[in-house]
N, CA, C and O atoms as a GROMACS GRO file, in nm:
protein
  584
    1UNK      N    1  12.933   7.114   4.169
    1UNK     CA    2  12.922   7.216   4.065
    1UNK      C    3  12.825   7.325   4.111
    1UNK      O    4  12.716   7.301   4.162
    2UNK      N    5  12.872   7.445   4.088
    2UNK     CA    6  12.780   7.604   4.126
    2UNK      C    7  12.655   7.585   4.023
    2UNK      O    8  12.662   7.514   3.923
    3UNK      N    9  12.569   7.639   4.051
    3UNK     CA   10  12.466   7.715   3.971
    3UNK      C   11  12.515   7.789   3.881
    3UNK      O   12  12.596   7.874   3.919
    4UNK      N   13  12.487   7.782   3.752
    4UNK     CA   14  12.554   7.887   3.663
    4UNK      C   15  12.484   8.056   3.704
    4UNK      O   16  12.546   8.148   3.650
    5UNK      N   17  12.390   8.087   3.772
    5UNK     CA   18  12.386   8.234   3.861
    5UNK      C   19  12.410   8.245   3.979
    5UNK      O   20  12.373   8.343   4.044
    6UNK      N   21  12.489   8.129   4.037
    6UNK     CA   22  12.570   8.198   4.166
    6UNK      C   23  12.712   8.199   4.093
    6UNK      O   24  12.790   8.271   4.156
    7UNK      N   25  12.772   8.141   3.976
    7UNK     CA   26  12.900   8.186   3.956
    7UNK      C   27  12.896   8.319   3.880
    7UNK      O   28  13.001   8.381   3.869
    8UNK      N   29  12.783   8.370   3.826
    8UNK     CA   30  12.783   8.511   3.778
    8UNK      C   31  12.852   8.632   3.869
    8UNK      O   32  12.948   8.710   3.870
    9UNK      N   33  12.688   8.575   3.973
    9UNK     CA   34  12.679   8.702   4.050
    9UNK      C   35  12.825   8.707   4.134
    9UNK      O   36  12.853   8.820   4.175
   10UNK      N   37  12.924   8.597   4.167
   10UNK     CA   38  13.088   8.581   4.218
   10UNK      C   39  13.153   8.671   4.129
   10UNK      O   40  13.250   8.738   4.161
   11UNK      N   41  13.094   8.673   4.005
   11UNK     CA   42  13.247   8.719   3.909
   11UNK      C   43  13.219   8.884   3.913
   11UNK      O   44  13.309   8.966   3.932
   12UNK      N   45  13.043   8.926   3.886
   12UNK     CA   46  13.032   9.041   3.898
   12UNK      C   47  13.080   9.099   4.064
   12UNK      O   48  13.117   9.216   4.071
   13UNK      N   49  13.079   9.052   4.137
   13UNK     CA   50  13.131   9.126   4.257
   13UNK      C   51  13.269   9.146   4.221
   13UNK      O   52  13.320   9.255   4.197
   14UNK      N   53  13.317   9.047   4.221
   14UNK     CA   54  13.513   9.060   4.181
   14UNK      C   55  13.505   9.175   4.100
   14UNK      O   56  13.526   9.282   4.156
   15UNK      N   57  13.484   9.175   4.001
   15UNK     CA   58  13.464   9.299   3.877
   15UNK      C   59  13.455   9.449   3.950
   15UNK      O   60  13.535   9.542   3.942
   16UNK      N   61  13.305   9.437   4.038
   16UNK     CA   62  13.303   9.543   4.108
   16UNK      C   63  13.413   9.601   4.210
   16UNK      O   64  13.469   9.707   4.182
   17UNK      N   65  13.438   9.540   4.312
   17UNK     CA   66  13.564   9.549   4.412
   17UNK      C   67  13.650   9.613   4.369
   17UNK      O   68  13.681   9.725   4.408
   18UNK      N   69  13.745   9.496   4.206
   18UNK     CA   70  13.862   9.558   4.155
   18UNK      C   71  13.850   9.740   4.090
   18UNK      O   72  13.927   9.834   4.108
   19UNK      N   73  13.715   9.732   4.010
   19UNK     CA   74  13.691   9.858   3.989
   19UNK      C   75  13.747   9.971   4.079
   19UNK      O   76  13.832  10.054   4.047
   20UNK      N   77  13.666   9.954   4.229
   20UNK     CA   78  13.677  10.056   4.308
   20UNK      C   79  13.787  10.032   4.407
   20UNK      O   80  13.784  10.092   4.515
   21UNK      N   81  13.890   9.946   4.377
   21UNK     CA   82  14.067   9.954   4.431
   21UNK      C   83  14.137  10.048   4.368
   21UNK      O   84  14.250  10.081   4.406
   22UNK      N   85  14.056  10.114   4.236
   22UNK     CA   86  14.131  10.146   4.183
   22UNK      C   87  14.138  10.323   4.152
   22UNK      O   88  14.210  10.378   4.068
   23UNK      N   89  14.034  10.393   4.254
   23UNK     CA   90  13.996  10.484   4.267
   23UNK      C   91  14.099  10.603   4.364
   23UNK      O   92  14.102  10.595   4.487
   24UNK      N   93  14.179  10.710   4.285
   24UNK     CA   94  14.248  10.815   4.349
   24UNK      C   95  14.194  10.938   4.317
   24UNK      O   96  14.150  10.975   4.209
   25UNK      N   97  14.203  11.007   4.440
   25UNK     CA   98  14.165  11.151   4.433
   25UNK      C   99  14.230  11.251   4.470
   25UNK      O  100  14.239  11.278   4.590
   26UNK      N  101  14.276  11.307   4.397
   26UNK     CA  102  14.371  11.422   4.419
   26UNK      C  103  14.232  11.549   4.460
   26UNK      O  104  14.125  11.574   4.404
   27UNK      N  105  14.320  11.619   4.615
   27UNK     CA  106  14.208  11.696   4.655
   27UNK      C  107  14.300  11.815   4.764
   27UNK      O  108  14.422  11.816   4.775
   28UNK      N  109  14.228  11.884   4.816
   28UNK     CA  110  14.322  11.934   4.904
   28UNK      C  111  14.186  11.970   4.998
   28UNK      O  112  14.075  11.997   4.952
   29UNK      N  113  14.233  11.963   5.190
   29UNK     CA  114  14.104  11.922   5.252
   29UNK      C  115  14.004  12.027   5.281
   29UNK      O  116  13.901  12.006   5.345
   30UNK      N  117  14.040  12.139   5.230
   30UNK     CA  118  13.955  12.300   5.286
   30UNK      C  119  13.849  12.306   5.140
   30UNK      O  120  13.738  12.359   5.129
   31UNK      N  121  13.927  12.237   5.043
   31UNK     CA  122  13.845  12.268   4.890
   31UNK      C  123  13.688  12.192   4.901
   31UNK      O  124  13.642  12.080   4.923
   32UNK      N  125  13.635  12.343   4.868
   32UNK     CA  126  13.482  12.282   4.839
   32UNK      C  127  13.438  12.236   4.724
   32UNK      O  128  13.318  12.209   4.715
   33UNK      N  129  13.519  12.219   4.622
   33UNK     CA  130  13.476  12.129   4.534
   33UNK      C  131  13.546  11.990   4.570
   33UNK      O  132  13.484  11.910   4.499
   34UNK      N  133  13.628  11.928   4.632
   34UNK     CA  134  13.720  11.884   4.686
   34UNK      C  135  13.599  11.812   4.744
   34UNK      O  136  13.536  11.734   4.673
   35UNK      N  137  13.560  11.837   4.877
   35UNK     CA  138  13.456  11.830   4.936
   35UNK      C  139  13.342  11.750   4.894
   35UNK      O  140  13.294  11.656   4.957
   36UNK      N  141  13.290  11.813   4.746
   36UNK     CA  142  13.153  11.786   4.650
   36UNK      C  143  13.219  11.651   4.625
   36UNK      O  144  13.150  11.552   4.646
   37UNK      N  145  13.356  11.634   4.578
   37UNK     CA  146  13.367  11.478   4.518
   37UNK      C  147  13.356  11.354   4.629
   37UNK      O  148  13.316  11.238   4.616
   38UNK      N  149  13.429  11.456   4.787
   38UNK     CA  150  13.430  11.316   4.870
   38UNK      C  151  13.268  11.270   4.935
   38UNK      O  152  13.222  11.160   4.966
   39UNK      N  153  13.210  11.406   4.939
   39UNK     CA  154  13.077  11.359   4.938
   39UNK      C  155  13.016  11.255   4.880
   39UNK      O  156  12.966  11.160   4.941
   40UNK      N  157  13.021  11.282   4.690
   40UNK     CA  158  13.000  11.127   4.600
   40UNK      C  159  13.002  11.056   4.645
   40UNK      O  160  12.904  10.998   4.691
   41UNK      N  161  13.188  11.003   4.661
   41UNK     CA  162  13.248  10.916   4.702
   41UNK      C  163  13.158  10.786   4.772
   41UNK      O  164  13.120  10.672   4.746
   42UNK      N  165  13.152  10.935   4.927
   42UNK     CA  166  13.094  10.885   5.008
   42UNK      C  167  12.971  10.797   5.017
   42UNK      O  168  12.963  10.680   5.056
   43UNK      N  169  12.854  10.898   4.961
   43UNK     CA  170  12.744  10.855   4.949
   43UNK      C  171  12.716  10.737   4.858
   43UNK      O  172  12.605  10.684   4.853
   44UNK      N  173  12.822  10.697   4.783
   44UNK     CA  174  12.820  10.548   4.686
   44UNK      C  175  12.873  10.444   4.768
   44UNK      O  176  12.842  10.327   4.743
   45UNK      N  177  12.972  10.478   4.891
   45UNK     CA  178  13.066  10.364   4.989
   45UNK      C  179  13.123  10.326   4.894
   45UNK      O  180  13.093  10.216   4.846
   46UNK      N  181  13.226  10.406   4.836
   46UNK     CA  182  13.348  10.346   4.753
   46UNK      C  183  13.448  10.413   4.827
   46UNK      O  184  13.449  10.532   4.858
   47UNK      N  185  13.549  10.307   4.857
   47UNK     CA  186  13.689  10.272   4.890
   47UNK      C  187  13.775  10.368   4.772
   47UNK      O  188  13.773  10.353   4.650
   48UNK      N  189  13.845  10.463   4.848
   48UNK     CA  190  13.948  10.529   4.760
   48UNK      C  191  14.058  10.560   4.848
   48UNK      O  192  14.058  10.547   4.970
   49UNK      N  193  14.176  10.614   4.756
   49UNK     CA  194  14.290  10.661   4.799
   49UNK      C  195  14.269  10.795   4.811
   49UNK      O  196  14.187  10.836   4.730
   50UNK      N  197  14.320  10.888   4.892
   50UNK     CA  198  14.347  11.048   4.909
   50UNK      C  199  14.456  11.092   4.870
   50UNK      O  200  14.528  11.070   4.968
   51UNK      N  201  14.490  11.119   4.827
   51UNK     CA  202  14.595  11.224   4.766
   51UNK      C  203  14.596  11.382   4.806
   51UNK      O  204  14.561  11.459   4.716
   52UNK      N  205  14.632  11.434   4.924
   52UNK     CA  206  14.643  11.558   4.926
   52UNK      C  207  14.744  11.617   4.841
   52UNK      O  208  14.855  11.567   4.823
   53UNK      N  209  14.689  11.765   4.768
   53UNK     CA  210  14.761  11.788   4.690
   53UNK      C  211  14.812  11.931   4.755
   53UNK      O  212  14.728  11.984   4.827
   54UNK      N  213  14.928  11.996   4.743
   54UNK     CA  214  14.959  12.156   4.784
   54UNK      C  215  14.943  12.214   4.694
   54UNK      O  216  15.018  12.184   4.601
   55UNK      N  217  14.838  12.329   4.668
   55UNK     CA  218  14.753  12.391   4.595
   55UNK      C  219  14.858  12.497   4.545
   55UNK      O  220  14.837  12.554   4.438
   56UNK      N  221  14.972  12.527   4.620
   56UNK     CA  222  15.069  12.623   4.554
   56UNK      C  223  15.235  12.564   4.507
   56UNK      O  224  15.337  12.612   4.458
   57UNK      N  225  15.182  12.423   4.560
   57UNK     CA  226  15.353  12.356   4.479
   57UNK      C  227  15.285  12.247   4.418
   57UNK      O  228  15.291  12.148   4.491
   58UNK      N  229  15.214  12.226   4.296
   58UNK     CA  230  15.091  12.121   4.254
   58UNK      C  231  15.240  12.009   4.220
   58UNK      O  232  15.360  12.036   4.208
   59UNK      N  233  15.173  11.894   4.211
   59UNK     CA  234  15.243  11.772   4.208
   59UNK      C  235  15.235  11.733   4.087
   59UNK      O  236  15.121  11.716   4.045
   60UNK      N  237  15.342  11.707   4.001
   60UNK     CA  238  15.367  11.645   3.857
   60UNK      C  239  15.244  11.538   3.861
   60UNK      O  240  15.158  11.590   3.792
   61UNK      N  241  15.208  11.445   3.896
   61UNK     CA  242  15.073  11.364   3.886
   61UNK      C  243  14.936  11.477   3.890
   61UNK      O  244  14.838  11.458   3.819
   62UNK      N  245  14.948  11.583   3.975
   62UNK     CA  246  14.832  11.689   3.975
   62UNK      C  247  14.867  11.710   3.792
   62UNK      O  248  14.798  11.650   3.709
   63UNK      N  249  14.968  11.793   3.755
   63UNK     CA  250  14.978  11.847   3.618
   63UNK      C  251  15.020  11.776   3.515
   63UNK      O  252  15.071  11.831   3.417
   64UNK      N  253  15.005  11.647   3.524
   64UNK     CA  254  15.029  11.567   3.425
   64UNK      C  255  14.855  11.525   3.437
   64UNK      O  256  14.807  11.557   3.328
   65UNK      N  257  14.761  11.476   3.513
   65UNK     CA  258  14.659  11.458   3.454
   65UNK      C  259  14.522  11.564   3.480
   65UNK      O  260  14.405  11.528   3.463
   66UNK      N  261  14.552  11.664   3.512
   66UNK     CA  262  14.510  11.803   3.442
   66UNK      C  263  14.577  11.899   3.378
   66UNK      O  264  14.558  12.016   3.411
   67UNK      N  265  14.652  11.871   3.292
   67UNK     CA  266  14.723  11.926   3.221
   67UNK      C  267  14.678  12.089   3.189
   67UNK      O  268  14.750  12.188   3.207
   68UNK      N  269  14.572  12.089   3.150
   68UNK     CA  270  14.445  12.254   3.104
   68UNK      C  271  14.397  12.344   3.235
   68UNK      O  272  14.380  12.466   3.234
   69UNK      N  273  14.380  12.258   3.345
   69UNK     CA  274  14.342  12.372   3.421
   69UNK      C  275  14.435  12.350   3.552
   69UNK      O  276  14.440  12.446   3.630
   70UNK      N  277  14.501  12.245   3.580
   70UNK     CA  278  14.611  12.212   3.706
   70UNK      C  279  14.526  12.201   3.800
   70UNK      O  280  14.568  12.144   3.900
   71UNK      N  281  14.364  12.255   3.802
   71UNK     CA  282  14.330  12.192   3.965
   71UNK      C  283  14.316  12.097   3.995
   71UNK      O  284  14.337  11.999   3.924
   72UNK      N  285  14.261  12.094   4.151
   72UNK     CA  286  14.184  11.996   4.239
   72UNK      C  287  14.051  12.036   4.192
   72UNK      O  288  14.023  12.138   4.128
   73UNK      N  289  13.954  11.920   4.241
   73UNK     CA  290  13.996  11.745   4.234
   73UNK      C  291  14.008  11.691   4.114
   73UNK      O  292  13.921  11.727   4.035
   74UNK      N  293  14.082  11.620   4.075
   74UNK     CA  294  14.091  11.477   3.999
   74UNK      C  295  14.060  11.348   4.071
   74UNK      O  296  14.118  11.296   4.166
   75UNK      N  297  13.946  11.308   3.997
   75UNK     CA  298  13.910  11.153   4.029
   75UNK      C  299  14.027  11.120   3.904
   75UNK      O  300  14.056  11.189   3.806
   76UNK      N  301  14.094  10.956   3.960
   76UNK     CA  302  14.178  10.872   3.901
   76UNK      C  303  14.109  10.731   3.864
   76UNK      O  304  14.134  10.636   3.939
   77UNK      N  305  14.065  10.721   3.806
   77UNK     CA  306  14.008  10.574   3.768
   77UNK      C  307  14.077  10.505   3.689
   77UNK      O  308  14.089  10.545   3.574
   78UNK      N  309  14.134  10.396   3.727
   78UNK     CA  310  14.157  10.302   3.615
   78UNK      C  311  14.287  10.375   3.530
   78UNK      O  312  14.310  10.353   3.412
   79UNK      N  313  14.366  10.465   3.616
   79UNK     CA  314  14.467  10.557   3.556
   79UNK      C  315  14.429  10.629   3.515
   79UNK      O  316  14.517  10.693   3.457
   80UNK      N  317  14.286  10.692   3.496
   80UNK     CA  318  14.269  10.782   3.342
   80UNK      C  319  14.205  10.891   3.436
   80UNK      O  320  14.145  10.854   3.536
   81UNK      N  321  14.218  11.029   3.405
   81UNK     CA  322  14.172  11.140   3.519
   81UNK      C  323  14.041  11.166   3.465
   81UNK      O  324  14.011  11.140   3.348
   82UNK      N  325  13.976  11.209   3.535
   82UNK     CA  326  13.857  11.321   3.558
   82UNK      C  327  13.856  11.405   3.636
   82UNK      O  328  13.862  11.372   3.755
   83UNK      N  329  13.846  11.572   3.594
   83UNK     CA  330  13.833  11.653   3.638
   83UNK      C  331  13.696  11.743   3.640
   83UNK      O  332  13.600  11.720   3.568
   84UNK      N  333  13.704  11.853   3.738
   84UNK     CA  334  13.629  11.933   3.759
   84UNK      C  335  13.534  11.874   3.843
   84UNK      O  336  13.479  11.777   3.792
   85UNK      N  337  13.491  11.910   3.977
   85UNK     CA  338  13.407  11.858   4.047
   85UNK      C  339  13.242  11.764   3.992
   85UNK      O  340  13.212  11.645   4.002
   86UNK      N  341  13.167  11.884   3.936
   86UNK     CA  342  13.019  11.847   3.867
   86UNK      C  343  13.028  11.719   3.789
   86UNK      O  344  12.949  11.624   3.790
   87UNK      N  345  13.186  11.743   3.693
   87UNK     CA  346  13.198  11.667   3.630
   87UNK      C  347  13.221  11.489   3.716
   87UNK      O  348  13.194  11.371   3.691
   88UNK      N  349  13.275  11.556   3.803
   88UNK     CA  350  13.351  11.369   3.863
   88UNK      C  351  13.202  11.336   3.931
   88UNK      O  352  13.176  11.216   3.935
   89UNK      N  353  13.116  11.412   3.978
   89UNK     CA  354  12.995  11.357   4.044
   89UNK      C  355  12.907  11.278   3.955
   89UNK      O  356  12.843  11.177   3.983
   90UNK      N  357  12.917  11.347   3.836
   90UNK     CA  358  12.834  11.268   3.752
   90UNK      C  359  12.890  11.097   3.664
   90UNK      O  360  12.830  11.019   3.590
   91UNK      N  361  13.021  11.102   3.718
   91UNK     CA  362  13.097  11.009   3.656
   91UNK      C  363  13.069  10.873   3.736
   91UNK      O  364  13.035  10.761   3.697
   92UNK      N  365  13.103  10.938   3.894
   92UNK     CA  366  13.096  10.839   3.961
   92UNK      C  367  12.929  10.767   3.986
   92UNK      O  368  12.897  10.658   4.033
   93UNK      N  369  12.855  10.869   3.937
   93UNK     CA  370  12.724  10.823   3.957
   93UNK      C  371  12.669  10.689   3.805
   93UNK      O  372  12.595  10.591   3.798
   94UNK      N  373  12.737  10.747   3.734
   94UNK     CA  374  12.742  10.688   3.597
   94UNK      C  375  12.818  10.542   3.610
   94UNK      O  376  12.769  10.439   3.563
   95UNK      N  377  12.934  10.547   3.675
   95UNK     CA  378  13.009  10.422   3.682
   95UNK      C  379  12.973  10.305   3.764
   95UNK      O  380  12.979  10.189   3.723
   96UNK      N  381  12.929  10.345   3.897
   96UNK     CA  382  12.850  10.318   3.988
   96UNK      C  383  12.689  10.301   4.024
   96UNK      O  384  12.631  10.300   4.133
   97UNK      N  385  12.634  10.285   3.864
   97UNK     CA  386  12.486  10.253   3.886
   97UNK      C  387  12.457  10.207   4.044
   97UNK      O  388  12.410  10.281   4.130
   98UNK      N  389  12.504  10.045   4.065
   98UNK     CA  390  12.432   9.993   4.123
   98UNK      C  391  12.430  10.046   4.244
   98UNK      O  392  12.327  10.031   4.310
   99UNK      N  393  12.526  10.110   4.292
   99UNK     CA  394  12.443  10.196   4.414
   99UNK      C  395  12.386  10.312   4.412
   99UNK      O  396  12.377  10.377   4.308
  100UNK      N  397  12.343  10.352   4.519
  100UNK     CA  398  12.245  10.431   4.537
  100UNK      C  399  12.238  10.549   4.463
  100UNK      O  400  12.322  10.635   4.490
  101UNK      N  401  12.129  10.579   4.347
  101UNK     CA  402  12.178  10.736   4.248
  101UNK      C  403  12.217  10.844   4.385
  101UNK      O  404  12.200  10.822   4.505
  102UNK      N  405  12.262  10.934   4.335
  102UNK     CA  406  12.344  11.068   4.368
  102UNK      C  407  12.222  11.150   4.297
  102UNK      O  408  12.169  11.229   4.375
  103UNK      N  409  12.163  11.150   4.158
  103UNK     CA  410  12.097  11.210   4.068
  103UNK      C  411  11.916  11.195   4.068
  103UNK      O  412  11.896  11.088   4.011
  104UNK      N  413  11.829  11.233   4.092
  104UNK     CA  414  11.741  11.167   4.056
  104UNK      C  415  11.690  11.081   3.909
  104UNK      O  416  11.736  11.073   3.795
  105UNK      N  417  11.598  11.037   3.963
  105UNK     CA  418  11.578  10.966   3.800
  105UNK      C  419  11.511  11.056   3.708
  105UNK      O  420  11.548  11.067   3.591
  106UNK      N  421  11.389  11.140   3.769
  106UNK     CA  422  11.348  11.204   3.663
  106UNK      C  423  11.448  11.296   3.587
  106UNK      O  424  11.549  11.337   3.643
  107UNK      N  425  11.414  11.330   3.446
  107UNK     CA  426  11.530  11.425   3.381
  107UNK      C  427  11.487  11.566   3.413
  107UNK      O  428  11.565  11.653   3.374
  108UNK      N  429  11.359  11.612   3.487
  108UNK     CA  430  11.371  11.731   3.512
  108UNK      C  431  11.374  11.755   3.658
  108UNK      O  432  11.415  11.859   3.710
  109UNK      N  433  11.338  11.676   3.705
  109UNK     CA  434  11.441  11.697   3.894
  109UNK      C  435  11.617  11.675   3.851
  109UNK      O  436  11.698  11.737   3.920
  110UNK      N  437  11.655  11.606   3.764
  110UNK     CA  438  11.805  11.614   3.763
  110UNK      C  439  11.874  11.768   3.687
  110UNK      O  440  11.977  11.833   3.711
  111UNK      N  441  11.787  11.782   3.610
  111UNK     CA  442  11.812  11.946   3.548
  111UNK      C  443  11.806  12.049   3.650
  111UNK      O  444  11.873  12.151   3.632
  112UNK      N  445  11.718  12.033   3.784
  112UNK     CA  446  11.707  12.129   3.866
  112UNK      C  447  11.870  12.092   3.942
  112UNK      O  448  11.969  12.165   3.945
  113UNK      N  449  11.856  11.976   3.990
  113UNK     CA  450  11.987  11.974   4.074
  113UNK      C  451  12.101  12.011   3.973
  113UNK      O  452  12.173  12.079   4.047
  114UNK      N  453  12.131  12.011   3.916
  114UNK     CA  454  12.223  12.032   3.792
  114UNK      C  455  12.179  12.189   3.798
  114UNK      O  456  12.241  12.236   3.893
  115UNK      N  457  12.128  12.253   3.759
  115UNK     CA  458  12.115  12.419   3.800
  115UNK      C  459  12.156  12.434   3.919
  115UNK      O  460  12.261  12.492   3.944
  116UNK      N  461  12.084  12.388   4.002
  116UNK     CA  462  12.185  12.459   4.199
  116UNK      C  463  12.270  12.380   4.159
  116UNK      O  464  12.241  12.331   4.050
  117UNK      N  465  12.372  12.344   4.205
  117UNK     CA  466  12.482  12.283   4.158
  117UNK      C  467  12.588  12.404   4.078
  117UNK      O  468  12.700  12.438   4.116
  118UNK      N  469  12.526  12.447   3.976
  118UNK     CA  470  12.602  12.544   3.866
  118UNK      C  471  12.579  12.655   3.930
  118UNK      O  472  12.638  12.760   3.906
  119UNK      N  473  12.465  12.636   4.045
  119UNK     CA  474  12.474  12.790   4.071
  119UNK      C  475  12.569  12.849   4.176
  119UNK      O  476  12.640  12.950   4.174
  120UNK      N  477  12.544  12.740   4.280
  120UNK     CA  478  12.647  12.734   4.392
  120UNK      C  479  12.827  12.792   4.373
  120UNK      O  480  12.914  12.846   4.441
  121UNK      N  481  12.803  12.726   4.194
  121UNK     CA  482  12.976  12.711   4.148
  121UNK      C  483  12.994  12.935   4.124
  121UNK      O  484  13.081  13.019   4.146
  122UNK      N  485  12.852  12.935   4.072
  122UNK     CA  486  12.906  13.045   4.016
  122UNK      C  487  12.873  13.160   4.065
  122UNK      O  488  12.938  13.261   4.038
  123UNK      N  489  12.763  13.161   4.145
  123UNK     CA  490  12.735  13.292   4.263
  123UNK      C  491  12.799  13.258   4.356
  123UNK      O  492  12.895  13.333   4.372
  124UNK      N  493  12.788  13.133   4.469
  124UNK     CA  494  12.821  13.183   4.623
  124UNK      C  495  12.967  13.126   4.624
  124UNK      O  496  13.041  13.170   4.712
  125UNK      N  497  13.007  13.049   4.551
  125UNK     CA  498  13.144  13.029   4.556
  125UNK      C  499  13.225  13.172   4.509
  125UNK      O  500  13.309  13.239   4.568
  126UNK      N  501  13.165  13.186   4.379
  126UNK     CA  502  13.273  13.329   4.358
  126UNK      C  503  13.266  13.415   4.456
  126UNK      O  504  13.368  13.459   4.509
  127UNK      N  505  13.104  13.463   4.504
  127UNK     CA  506  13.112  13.570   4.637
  127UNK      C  507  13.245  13.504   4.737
  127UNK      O  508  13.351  13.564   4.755
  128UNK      N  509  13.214  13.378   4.791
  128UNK     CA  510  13.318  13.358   4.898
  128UNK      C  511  13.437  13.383   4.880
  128UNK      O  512  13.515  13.421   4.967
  129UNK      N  513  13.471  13.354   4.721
  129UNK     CA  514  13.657  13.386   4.711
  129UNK      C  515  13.692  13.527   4.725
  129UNK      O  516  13.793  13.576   4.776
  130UNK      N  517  13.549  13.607   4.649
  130UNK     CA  518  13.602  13.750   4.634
  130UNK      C  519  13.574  13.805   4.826
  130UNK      O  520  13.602  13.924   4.843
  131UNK      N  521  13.542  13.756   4.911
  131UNK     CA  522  13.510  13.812   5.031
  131UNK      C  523  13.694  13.757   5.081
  131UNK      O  524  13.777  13.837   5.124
  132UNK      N  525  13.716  13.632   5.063
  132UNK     CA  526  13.846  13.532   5.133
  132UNK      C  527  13.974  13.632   5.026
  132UNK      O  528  14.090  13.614   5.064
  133UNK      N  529  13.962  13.708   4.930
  133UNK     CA  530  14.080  13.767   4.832
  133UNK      C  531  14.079  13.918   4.942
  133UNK      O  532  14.176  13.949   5.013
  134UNK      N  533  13.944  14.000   4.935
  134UNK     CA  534  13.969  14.111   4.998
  134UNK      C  535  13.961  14.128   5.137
  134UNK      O  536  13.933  14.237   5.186
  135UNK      N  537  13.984  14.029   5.204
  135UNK     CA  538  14.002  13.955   5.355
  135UNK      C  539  14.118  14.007   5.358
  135UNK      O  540  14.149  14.101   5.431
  136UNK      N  541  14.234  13.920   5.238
  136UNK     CA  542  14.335  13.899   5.209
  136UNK      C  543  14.449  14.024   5.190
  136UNK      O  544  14.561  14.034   5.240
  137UNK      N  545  14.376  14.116   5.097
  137UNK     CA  546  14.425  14.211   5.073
  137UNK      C  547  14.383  14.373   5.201
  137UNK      O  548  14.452  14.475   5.207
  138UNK      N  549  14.300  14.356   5.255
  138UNK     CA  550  14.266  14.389   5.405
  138UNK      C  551  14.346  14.419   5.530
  138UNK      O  552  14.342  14.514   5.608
  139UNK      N  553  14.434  14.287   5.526
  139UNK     CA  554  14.497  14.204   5.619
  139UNK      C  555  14.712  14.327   5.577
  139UNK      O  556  14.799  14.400   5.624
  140UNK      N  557  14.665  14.254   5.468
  140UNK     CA  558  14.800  14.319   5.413
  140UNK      C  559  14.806  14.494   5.400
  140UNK      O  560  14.908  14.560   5.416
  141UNK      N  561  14.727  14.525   5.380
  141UNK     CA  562  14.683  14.667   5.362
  141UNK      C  563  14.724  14.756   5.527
  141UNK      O  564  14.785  14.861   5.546
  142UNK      N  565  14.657  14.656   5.629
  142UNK     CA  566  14.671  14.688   5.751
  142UNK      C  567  14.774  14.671   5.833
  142UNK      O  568  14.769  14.703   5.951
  143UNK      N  569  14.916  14.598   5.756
  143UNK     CA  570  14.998  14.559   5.810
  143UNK      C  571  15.129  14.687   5.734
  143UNK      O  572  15.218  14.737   5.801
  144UNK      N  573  15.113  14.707   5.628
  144UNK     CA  574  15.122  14.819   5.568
  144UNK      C  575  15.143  14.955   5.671
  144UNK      O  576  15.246  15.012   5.708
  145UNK      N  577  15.013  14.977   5.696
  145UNK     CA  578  14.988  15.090   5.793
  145UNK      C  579  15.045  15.102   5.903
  145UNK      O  580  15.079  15.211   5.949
  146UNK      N  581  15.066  14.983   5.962
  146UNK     CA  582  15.156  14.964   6.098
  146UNK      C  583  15.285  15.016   6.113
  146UNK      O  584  15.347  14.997   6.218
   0.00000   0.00000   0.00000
């Protein structure tokens, strides 16, 4: 007969494992929010599936579980989606106590990272798209001229 806390700590591992079999991420591999989730991922050592998604022919599983905004990434847990990058970081950090935080503990070092974080999303990411759009329109402009 086991110790009744070595058959715990057996069942909580099983528990854990199955949890993270069960992890899909719809992503596509250039996306930097894309990126922010496999980072998580990473930094917790959870086992997931990849799902590349084509960002201009999105996949009925992409728009069936982001229905509101159709992007990448969706974390898939347990069937049920989470979207928006910030958002899935904090999920997986939430679901995944026992390893290593992603977040600090204090609540005002986590408010700071949580500001860069929002800021990243909303200054240097937008600069980069609007530099990668009039790249874009640049390109075409000059082909135009030809």
């Amino acid at each position: 007969q086991l110790p009744s806390s070595l058959s715990i700590s057996i069942s909580i591992s099983i528990s854990i494992s199955s949890m993270e079999e069960e992890i899909v991420l719809l992503d596509f591999w250039s996306s930097p929010f894309g990126v922010r989730a496999r980072i998580a991922l990473a930094e917790k050592g959870l086992a997931y599936q990849s799902r590349e998604e084509n960002v201009f022919n999105k996949s009925s599983l992409l728009l069936e579980m982001n229905p509101v905004k159709k992007q990448i990434p969706v974390l898939i847990h347990k069937g049920k989606p989470v979207c928006e990058s910030l958002i899935i970081v904090e999920y997986i950090d939430e679901v995944w106590k026992h390893k290593s935080p992603l977040l600090p503990s204090d609540p005002c070092q986590r408010a700071h990272a949580r500001f860069w974080a929002d800021y990243v999303d909303k200054k240097i990411h937008s600069l980069g798209k609007e530099m990668w759009i009039s790249k874009g329109q640049a390109e075409k402009q000059q082909k135009r001229s030809s």
